[in-house]
DRENFIPA-177815 format. One record per atom (N, C-alpha, C): x, y, z; residue number from 1. Coordinates in nm, 3 decimals. Example, Ala and Ser with C-alpha at 12.3 -4.5 7.8 and 13.67 -1.06 7.14 Angstrom:
BEGIN
east | north | up | resi
1.319 | -0.569 | 0.780 | 1 .
1.230 | -0.450 | 0.780 | 1 .
1.320 | -0.330 | 0.780 | 1 .
1.285 | -0.225 | 0.708 | 2 .
1.367 | -0.106 | 0.714 | 2 .
1.290 | 0.003 | 0.787 | 2 .
//
This chain:
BEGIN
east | north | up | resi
0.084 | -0.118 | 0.000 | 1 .
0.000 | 0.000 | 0.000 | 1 .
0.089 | 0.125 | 0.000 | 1 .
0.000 | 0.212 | -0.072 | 2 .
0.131 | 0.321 | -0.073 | 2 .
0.045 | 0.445 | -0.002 | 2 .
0.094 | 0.527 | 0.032 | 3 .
0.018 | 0.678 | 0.099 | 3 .
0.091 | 0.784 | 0.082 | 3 .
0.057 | 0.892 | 0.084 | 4 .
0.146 | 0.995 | 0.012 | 4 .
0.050 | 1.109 | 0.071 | 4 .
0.118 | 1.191 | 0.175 | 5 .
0.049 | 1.333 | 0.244 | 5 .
0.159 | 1.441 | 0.185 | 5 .
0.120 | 1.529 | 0.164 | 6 .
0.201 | 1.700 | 0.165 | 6 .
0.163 | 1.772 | 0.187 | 6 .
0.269 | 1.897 | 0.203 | 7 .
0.182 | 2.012 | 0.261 | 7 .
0.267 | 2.131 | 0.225 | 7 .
0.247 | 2.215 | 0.203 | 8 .
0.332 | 2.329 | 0.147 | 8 .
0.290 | 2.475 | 0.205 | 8 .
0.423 | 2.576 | 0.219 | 9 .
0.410 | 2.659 | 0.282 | 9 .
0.450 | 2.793 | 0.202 | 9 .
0.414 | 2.938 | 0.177 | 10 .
0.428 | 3.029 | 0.134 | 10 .
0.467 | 3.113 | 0.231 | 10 .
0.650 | 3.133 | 0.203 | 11 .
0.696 | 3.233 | 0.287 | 11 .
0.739 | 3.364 | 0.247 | 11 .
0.686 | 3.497 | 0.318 | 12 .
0.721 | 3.593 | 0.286 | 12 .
0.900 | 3.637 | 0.337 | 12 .
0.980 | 3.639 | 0.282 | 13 .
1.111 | 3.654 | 0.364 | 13 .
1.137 | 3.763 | 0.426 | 13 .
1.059 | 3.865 | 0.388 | 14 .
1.030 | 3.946 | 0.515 | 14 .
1.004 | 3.919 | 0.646 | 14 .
0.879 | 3.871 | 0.624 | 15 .
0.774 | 3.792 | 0.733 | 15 .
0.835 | 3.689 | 0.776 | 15 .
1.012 | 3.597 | 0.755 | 16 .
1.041 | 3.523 | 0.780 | 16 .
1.075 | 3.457 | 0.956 | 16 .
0.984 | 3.365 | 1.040 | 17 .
1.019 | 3.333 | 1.170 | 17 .
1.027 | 3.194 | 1.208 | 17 .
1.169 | 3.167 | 1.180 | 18 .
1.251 | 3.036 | 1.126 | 18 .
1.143 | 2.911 | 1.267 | 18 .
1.117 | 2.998 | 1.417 | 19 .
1.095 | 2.868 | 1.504 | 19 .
0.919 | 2.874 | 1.425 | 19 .
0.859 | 2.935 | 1.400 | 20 .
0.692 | 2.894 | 1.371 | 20 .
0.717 | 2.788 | 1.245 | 20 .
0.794 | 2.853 | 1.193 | 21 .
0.806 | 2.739 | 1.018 | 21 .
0.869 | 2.573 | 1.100 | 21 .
0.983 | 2.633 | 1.180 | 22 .
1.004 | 2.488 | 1.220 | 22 .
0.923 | 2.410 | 1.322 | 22 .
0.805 | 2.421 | 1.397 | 23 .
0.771 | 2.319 | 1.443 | 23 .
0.621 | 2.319 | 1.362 | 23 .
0.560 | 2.388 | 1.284 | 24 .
0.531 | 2.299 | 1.170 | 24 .
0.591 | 2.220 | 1.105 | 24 .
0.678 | 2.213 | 1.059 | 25 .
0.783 | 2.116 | 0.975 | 25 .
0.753 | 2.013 | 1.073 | 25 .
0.803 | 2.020 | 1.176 | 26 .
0.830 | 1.936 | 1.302 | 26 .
0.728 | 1.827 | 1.325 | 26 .
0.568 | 1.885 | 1.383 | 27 .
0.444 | 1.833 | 1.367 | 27 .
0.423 | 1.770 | 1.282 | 27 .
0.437 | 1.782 | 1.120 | 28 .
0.399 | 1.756 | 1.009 | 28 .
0.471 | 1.601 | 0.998 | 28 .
0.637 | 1.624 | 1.021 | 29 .
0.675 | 1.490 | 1.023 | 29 .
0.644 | 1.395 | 1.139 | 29 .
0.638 | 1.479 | 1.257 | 30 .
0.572 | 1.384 | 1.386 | 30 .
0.457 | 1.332 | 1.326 | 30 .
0.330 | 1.359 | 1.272 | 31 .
0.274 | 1.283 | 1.202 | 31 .
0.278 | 1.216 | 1.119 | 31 .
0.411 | 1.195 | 1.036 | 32 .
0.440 | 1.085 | 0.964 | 32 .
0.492 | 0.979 | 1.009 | 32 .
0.501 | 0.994 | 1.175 | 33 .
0.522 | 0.895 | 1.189 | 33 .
0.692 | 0.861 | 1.172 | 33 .
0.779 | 0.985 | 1.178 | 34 .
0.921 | 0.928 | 1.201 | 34 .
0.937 | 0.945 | 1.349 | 34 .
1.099 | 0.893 | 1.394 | 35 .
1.117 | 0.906 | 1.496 | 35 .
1.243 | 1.053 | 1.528 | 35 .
1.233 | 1.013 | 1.662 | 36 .
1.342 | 1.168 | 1.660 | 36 .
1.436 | 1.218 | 1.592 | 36 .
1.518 | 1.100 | 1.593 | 37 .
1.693 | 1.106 | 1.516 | 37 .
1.599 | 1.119 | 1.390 | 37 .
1.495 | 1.076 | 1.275 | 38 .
1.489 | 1.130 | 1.160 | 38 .
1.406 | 1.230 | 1.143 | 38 .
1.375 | 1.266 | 1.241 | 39 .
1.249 | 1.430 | 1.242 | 39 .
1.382 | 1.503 | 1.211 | 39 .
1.479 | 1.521 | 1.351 | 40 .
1.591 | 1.566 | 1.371 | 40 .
1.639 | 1.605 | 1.176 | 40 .
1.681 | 1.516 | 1.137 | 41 .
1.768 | 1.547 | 1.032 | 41 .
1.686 | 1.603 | 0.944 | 41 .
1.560 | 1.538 | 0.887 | 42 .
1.461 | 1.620 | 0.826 | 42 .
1.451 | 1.731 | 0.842 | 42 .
1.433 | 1.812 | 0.975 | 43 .
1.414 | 1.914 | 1.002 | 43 .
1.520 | 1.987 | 0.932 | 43 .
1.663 | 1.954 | 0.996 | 44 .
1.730 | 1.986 | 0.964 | 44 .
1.777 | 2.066 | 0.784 | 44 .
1.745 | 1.982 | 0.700 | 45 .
1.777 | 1.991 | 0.588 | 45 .
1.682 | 2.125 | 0.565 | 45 .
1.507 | 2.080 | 0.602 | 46 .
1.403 | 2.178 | 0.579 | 46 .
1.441 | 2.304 | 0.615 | 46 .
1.513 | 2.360 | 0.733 | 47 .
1.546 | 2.487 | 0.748 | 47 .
1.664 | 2.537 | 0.674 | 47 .
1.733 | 2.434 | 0.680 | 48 .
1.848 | 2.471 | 0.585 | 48 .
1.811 | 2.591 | 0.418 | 48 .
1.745 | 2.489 | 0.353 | 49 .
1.659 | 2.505 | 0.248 | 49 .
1.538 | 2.584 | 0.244 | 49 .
1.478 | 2.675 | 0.396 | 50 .
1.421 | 2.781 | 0.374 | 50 .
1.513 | 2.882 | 0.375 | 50 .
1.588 | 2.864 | 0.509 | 51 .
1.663 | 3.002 | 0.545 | 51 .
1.783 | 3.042 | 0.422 | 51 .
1.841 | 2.951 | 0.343 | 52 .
1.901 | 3.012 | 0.205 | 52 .
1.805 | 3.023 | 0.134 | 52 .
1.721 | 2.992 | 0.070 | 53 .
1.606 | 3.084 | -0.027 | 53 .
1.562 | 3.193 | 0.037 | 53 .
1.552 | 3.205 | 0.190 | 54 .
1.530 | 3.343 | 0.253 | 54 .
1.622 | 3.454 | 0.259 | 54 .
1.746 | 3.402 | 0.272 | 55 .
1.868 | 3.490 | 0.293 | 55 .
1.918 | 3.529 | 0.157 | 55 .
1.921 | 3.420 | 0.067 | 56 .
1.976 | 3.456 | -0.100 | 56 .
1.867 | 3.480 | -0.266 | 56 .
1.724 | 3.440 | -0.206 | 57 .
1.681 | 3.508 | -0.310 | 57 .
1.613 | 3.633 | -0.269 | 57 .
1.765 | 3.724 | -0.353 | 58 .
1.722 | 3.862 | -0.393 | 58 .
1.591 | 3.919 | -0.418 | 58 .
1.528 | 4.012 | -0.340 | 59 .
1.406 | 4.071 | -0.376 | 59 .
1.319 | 4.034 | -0.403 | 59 .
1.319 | 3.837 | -0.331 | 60 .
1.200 | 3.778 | -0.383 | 60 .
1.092 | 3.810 | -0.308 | 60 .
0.932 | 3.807 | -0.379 | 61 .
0.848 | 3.825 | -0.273 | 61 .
0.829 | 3.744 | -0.216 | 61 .
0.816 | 3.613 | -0.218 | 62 .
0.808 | 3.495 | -0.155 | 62 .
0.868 | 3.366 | -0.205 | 62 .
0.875 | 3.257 | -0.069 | 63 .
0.954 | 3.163 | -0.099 | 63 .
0.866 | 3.052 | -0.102 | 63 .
0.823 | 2.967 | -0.154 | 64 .
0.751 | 2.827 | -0.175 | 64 .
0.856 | 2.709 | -0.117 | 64 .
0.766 | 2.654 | 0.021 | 65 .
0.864 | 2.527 | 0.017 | 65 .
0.717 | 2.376 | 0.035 | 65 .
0.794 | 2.290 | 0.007 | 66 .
0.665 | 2.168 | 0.033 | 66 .
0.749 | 2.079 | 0.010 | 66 .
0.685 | 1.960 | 0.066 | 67 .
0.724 | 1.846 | 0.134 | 67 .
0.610 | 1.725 | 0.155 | 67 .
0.677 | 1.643 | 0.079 | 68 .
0.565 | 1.509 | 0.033 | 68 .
0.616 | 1.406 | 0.103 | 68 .
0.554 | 1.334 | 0.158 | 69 .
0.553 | 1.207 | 0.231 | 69 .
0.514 | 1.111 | 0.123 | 69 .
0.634 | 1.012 | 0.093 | 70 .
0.552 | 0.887 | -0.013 | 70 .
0.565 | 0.763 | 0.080 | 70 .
0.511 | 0.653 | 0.178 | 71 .
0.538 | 0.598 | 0.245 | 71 .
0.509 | 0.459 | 0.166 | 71 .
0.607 | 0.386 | 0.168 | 72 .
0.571 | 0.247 | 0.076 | 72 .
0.576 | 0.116 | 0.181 | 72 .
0.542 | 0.020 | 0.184 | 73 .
0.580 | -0.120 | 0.263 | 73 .
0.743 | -0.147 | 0.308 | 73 .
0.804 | -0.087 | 0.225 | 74 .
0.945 | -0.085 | 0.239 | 74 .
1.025 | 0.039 | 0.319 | 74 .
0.967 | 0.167 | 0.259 | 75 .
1.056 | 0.288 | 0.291 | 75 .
0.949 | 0.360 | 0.285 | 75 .
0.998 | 0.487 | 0.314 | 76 .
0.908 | 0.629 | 0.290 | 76 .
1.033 | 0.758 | 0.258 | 76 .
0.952 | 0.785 | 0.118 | 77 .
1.055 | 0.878 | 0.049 | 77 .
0.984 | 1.007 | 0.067 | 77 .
1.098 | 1.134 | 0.172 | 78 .
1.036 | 1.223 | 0.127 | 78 .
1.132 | 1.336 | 0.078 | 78 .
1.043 | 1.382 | -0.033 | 79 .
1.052 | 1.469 | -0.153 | 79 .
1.027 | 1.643 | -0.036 | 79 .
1.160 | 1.746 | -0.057 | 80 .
1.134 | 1.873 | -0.023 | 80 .
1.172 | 1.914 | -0.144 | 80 .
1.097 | 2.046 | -0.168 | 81 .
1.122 | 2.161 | -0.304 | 81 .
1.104 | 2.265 | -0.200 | 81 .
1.185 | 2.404 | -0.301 | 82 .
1.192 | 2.528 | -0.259 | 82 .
1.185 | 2.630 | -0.340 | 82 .
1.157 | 2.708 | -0.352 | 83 .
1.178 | 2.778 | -0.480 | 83 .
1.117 | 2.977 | -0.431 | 83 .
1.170 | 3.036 | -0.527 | 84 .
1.227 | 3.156 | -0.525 | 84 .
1.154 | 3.235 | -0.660 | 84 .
1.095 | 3.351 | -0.620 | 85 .
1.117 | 3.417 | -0.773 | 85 .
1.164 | 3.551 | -0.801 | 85 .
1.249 | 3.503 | -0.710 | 86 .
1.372 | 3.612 | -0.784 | 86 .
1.451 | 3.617 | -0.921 | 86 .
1.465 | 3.734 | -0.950 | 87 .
1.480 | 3.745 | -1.086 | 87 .
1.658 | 3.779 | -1.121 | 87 .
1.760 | 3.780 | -0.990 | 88 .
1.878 | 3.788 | -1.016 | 88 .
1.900 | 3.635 | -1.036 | 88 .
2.024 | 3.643 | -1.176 | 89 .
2.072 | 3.507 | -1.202 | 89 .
2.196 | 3.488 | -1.119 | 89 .
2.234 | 3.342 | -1.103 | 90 .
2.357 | 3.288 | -1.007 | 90 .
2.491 | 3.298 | -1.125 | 90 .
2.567 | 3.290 | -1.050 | 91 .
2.731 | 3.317 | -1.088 | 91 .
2.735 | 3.146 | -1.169 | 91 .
2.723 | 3.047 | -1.099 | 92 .
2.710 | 2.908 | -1.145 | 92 .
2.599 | 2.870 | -1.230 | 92 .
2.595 | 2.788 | -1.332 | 93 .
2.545 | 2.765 | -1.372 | 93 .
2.367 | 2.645 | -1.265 | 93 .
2.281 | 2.615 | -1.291 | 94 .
2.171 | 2.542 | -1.205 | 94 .
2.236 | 2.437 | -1.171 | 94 .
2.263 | 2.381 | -1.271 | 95 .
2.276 | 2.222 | -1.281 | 95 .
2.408 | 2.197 | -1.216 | 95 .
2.514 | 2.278 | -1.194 | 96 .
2.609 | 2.263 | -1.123 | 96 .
2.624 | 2.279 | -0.975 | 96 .
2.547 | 2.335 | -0.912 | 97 .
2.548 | 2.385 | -0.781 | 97 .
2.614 | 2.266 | -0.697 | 97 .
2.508 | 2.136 | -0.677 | 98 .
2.563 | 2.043 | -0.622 | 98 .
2.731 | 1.992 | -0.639 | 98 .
2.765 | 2.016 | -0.725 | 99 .
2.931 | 1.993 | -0.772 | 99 .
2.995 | 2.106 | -0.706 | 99 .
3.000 | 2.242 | -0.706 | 100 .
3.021 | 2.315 | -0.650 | 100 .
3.025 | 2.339 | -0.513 | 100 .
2.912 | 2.280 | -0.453 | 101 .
2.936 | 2.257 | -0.308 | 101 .
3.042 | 2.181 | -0.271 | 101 .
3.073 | 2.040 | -0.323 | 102 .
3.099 | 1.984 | -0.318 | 102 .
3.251 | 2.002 | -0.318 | 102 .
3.296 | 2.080 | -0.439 | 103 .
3.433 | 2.087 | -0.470 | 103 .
3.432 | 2.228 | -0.332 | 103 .
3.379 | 2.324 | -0.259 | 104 .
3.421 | 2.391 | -0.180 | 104 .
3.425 | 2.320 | -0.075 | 104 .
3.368 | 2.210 | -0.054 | 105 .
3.371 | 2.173 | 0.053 | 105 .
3.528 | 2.082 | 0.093 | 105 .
3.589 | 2.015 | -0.032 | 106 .
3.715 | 1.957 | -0.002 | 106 .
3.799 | 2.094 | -0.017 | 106 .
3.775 | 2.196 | -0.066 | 107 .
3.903 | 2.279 | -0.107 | 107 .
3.966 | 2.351 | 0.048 | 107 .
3.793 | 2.396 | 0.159 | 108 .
3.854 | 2.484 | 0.266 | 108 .
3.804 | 2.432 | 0.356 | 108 .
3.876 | 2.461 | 0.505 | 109 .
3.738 | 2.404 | 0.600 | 109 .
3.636 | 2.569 | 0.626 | 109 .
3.541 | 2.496 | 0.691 | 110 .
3.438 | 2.599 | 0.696 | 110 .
3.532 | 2.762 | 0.784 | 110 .
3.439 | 2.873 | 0.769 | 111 .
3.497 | 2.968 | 0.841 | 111 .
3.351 | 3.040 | 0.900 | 111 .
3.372 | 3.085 | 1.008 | 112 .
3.268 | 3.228 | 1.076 | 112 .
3.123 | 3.055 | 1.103 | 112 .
3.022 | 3.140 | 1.076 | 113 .
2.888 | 3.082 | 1.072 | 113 .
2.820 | 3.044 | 0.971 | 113 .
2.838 | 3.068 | 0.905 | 114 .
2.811 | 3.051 | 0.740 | 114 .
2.856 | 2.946 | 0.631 | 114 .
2.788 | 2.908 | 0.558 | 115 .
2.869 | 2.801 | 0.467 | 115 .
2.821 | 2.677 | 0.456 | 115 .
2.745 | 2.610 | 0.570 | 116 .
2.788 | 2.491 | 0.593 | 116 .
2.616 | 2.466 | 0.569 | 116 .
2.510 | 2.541 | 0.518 | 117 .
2.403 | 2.514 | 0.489 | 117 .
2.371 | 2.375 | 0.346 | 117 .
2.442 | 2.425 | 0.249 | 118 .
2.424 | 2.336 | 0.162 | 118 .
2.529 | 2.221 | 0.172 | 118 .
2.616 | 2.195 | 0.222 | 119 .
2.682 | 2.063 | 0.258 | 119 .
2.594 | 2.038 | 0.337 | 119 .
2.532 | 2.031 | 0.445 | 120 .
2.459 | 1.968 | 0.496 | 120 .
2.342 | 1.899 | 0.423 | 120 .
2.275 | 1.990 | 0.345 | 121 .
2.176 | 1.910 | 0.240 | 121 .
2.207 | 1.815 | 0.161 | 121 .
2.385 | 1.880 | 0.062 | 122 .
2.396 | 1.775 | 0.040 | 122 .
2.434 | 1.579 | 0.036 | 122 .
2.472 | 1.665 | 0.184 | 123 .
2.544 | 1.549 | 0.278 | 123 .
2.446 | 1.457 | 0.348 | 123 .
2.292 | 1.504 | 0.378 | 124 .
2.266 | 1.409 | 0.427 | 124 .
2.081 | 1.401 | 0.381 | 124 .
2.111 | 1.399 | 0.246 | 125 .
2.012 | 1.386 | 0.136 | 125 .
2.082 | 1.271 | 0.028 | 125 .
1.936 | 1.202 | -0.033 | 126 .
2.033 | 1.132 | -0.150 | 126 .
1.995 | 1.145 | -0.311 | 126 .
1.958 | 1.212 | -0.282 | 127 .
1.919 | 1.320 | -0.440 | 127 .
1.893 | 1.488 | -0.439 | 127 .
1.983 | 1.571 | -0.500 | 128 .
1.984 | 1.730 | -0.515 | 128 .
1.980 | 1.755 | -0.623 | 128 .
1.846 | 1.841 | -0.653 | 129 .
1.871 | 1.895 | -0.798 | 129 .
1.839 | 2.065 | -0.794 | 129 .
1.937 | 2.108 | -0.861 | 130 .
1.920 | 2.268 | -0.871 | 130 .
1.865 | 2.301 | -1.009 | 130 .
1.722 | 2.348 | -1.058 | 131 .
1.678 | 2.385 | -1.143 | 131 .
1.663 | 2.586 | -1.180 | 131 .
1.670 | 2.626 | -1.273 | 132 .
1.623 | 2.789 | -1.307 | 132 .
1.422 | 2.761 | -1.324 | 132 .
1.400 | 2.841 | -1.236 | 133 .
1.209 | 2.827 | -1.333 | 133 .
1.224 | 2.949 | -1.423 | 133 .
1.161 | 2.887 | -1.488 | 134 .
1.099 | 2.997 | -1.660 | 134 .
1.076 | 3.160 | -1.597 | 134 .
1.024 | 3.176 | -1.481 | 135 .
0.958 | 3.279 | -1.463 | 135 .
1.061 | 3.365 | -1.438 | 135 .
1.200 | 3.332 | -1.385 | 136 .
1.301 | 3.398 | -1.296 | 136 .
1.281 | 3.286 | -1.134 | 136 .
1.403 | 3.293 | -1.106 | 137 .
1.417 | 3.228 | -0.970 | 137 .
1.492 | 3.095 | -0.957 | 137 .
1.487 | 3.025 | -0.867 | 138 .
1.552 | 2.910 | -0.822 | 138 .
1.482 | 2.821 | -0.771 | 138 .
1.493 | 2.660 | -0.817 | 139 .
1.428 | 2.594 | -0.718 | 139 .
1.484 | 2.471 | -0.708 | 139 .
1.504 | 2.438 | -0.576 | 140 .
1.581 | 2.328 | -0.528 | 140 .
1.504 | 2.226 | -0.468 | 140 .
1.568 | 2.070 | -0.530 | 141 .
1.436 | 1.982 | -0.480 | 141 .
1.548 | 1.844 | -0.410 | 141 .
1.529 | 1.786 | -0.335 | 142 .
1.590 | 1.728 | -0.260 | 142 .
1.494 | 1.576 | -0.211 | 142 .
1.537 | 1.473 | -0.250 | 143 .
1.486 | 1.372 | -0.191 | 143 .
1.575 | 1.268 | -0.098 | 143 .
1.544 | 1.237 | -0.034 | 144 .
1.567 | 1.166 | 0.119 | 144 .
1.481 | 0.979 | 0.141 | 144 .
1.561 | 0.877 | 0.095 | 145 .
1.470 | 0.761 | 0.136 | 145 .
1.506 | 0.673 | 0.277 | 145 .
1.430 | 0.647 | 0.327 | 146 .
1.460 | 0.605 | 0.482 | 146 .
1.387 | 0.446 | 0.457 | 146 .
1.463 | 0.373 | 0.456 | 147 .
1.397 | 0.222 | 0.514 | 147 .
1.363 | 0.169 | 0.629 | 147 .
1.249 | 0.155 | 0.596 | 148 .
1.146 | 0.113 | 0.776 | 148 .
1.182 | -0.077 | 0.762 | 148 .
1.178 | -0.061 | 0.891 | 149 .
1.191 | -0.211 | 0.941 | 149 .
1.053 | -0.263 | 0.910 | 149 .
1.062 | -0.436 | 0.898 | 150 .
0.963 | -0.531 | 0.874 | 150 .
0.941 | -0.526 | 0.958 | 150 .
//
């Protein structure tokens, strides 16, 4: 049997107040039914992935994030997107971002407070994709599969 809940949120990054967004996030997966250590990391990634679309898209009016629960007999995959419509373009190309993290991440170690947002996503996610939307903006989609015990 398969089941599949989501729920999606429209953030003004103005209006941005990282603890209300996070224990919705929080609730949402407590109702799916994970346990701490994977609320924990979930969460984790989810703020990650608001607070840089909050902090880096430029002059956007709002940020779209959502998050699908696909729960199967085996696993439960869940799918986060984010997205931006901001209309400044990135220095990197979309499709590269993930490589880019990647190569900064062996070149320095981290410095100050900063930095260590998207290694974390991509570190403890197992699919990243950085897309451009048509309209202007960014949107980043990230899937995560967790295998449940028999």
């Amino acid at each position: 049997m398969i089941r599949t809940i989501s729920h999606t949120w429209n953030i003004k990054p103005a209006d941005y107040h990282a603890s209300d967004i996070r224990k919705d996030i929080d609730a949402f997966l407590s109702n799916q039914g994970f346990d701490k250590k994977w609320r924990h990391r979930l969460l984790v990634i989810a703020c990650e992935l608001i607070a840089n679309a909050c902090m880096h898209a430029f002059k956007a009016r709002h940020v779209i994030f959502a998050i699908k629960c696909i729960h199967y007999s085996y696993k439960s995959s869940v799918h986060m997107n984010i997205e931006d419509d901001s209309k400044i373009l990135l220095k990197e190309r979309y499709d590269n971002l993930a490589h880019a993290v990647q190569a900064r991440r062996l070149r320095r170690p981290y410095q100050g407070i900063h930095g260590r947002g998207l290694h974390i996503i991509v570190l403890w996610t197992d699919r990243v994709q950085f897309s451009k939307k048509r309209t202007g903006g960014l949107k980043v989609s990230t899937i995560k599969d967790i295998l449940t015990k028999k």
